[in-house]
N, C-alpha and C positions, 0 to 999 in steps of 0.2 A: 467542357461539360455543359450541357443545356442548363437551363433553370431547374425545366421542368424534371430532370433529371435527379439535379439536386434537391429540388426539392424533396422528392423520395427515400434520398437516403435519408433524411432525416428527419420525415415524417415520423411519428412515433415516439423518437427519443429528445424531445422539447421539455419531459416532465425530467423531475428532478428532486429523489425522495431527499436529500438535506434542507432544500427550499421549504416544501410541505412542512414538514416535520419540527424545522428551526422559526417556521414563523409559528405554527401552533404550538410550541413550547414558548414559545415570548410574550404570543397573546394570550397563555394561560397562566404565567410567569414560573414556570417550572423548576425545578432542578433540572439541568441541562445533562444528561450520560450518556446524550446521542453522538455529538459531534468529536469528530477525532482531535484533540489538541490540548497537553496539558493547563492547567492553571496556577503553575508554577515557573518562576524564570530560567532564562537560559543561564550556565554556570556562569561567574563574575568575569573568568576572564575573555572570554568572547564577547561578553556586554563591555569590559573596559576597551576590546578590540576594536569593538565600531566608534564607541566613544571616540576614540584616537583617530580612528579613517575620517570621520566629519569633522573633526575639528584639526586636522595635518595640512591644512594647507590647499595648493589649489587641484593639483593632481586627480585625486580623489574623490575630487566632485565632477569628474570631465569624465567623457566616454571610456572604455577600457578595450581591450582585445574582444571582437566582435564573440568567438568563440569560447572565450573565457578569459578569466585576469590571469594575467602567467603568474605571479607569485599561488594563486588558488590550481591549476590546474599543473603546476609543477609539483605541490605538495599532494594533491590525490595522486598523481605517476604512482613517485615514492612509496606512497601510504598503502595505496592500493597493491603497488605492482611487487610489496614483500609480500601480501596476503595472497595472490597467487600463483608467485611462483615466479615470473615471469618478467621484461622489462617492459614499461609500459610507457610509450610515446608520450607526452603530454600535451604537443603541440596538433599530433593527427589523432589519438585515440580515445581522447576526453572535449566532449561538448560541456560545458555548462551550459545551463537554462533556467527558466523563470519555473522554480520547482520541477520535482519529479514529475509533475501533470506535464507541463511541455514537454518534457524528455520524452512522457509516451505517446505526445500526439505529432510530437516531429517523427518517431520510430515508424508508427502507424502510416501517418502520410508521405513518408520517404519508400517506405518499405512494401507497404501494400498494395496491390494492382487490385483492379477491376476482377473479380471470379476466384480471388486468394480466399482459400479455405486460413482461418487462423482457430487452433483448438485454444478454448477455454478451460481451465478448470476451475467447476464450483466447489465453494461458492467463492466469489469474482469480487475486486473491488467495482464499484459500478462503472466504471468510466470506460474501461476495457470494450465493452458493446459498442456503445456507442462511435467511440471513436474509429474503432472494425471498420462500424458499417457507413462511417462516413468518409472513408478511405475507400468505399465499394467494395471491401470486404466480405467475407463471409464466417461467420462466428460455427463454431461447432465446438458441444460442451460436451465435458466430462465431469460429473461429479464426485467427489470425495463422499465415500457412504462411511457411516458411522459400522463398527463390528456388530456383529449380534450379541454378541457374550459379555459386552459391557461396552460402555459408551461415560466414561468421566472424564478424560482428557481430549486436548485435541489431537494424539498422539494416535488417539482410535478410531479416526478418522483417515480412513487411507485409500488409495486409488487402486484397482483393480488394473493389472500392467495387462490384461487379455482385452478388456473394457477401452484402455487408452490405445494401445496400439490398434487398435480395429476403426480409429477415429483418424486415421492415418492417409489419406488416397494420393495420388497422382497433383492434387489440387491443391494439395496442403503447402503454404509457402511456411507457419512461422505456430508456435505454441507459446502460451504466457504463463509464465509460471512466477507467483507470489509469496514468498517466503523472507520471514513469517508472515503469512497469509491473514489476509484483513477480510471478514471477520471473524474465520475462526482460532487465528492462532496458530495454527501448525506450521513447524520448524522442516521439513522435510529432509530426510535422513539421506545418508551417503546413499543407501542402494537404492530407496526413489528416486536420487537424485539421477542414479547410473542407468536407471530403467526410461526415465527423461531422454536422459544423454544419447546411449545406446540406438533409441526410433531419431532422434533426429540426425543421428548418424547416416543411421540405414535410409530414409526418405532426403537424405538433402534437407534440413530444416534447420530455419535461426528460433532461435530460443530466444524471446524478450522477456528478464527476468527484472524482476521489478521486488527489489532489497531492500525498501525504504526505510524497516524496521530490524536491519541487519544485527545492530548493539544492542538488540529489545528481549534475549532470552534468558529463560530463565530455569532453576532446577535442573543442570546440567545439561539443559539444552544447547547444542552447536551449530550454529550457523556456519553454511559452508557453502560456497559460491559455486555454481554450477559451471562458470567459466575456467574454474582452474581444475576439472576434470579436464583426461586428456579428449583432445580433439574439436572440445568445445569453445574454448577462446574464439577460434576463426569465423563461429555462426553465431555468438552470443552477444548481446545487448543488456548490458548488468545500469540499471536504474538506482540511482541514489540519490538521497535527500539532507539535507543539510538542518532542513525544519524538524525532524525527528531525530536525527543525529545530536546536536544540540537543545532541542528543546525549544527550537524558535521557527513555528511552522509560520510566521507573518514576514517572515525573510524572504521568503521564497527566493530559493537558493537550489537547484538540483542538480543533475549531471547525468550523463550518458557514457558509459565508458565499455570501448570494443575497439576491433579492428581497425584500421582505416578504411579500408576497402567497404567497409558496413557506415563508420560514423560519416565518410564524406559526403555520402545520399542525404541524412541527417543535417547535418551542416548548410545544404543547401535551402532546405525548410528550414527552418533556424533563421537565414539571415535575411529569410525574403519573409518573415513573418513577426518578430519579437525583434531579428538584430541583435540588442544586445541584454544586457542584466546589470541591471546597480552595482555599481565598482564599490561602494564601502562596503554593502553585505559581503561582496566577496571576499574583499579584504578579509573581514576580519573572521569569516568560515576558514579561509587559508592559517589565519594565528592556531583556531581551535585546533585544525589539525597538526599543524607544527608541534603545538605543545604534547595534544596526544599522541604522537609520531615517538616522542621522548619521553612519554610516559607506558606508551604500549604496554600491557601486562601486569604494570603494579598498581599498587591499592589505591596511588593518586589518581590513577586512569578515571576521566569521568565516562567514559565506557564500560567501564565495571563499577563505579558509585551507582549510574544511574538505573539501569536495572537490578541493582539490588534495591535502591529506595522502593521503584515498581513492585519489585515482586512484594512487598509488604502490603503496600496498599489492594496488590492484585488477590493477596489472602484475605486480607478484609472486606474485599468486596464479595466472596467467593462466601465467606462465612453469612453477611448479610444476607443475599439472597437466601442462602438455605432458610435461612432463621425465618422469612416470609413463604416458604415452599417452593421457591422457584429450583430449581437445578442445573448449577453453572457446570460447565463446562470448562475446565482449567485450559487456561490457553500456555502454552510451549512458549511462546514469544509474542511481542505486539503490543499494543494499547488496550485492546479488545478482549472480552469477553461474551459470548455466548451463551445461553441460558435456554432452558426446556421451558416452557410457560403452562404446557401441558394439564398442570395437577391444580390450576386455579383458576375457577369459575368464575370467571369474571361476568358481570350481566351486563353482556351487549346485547341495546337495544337492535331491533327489527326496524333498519333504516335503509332509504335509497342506495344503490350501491354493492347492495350483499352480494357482487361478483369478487370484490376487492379480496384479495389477502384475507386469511383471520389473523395471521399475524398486524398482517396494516389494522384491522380493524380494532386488535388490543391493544396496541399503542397507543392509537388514540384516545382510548378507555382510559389506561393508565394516565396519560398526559392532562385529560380534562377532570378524571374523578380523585388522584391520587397523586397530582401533581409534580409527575413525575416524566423526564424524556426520556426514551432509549430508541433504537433503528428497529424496524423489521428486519431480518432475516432473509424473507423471498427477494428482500430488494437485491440479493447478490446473487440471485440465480436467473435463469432464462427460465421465459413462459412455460418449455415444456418440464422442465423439473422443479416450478417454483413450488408446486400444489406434494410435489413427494417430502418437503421438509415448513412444514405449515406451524409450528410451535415452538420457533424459536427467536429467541430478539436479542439485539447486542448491544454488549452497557460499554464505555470507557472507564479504565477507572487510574486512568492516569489524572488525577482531579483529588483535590485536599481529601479530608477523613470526615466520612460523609455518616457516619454509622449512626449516629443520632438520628436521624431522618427514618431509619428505616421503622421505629415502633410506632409512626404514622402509617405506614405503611399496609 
């Protein structure tokens, strides 16, 4: 590829709303409800896990299996390959990587050719673009519209299957689909799931599904893997993260798990790129799930502790805003919450710039007058549907009990 070439792709995407937004919350010294990452530890026995990996000896601190440490990618097989259905290779069908972030950018740049249509659905975590169009991609979005008849959950947020399959052509190599979807929460049901399924059946298309928040639901919400639909294994790229999963997003610890035929492309970027990943994080991710392997389904499960903890904090958060006028938006699963900002006047000055967002632009109000972070909205959509959802922002509230704060507010 030329310079000049490259250069192009990635003209444009240099900016970066976390950068923006996390230094002007520092130099305003904020409350922080922007950034995805609890402020609570990972459960004890995965901390005593690592404990034991760095202090066992020499092993441990030496290189591991380029691909993955086999005690870690033998125990997702397992793990994995009861949830769907199916036996699952550990040594050809599971990558580990430096986070779920690698995982999508090894998928991208194994996977995506020069003139590949990849559909989108908004709103996106941001990186998905990016990464497209620096694979010489091509992005083509679908948005999740809110119903008309009411809009409280993110459950009411749903796709139009006339709207997605018309986003379909000849050109289409691959669709991304996020569930529970960052930032609005939504759990995506068996028949979306099947309506998914069904077009990348009929076009020939791999599904890159990106789980990171698989154990994040709540209120009876079911998470359920598009890969263990039938005929989807063979085209699907299921994304997982170790940082959400346990509660330790500084491990960076991910995985990729599919075919062979699909992860060996992967594999290839992988070892010509990062190579390998920290052998004790892995270590002691492989304990976590060993234990939860044996705890599967009952109350010890910290797969079921820990979204039940969430979902309390996720009420309280949900109560707060009300209580300021805001109108959350109940998220199905995730860290996230979205919020309507609509019904409060905020006085934003008349300053350079008035092309920007007004979402961007009340953030920053918020952030300098009321000291307070949260993300824009527009930031997860494409230019041409950023300006159709203009009034909404998204808080975390996987973060201690913040409630006090809000009668500053």
């Amino acid at each position: 590829m030329s310079r000049q070439l490259h250069a192009r792709r990635i003209e444009g995407i240099d900016k970066n709303v976390w950068v923006e937004f996390t230094q002007l919350a520092a130099e305003y010294k904020a409350v922080n409800l922007g950034q995805g990452f609890p402020d609570f530890p990972p459960p004890s026995f995965v901390q005593e896990a690592f404990c034991k990996a760095v202090s066992g000896g020499f092993a441990l601190h030496q290189y591991t299996r380029a691909f993955g440490h086999p005690p870690l990618v033998k125990i997702l097989a397992k793990f994995f390959g009861r949830i769907v259905g199916r036996d699952i290779d550990p040594l050809d069908d599971i990558l580990v990587t430096v986070g779920a972030y690698q995982a999508l950018f090894c998928t991208f740049q194994a996977l995506i050719d020069d003139g590949d249509e990849v559909i989108i659905i908004e709103p996106f975590f941001d990186c998905y673009q990016p990464m497209v169009k620096m694979a010489g991609g091509k992005c083509v979005y679908v948005p999740l519209r809110p119903k008309k008849d009411k809009c409280e959950t993110s459950a009411d947020w749903v796709l139009s299957p006339g709207e997605l399959a018309s986003k379909f052509t000849s050109h289409t190599k691959a669709i991304i689909l996020n569930t529970p979807n960052n930032p609005l929460g939504k759990v995506f049901n068996r028949e979306e799931l099947q309506v998914i399924s069904d077009l990348c059946i009929k076009h020939d298309v791999l599904c890159i599904s990106d789980e990171v928040y698989e154990w994040l639901t709540y209120n009876g919400a079911k998470h359920i893997k598009i890969a263990s639909l039938p005929g989807m294994w063979e085209r699907t790229i299921t994304i997982g993260s170790a940082g959400k999963t346990f509660s330790a997003t500084g491990w960076k610890v991910g995985w990729a798990i599919g075919s062979t035929h699909i992860l060996k492309h992967l594999r290839t970027v992988h070892q010509n790129s990062v190579y390998h990943c920290p052998t004790a994080a892995q270590e002691a991710v492989a304990h976590g799930f060993q234990r939860e392997f044996e705890q599967f389904g009952k109350p010890e499960s910290y797969f079921i502790q820990l979204p039940a903890n969430l979902q309390v904090k996720r009420q309280k958060l949900a109560q707060c805003l009300k209580s300021v006028g805001l109108q959350p938006i109940i998220p199905e699963g995730g860290y996230f919450m979205m919020a309507d900002i609509s019904a409060i006047k905020a006085n934003l000055p008349d300053l350079p710039g008035q092309d920007e967002p007004y979402d961007h632009r009340f953030v920053k109000w918020l952030i300098k007058n009321k000291r307070l972070a949260t993300i824009p909205v527009s930031a997860f959509y494409s230019h041409e549907h950023c300006k159709d959802f203009p009034n909404y922002i998204r808080f975390c509230f996987a973060k201690v009990n913040l409630s006090g704060y809000w009668s500053q507010v």
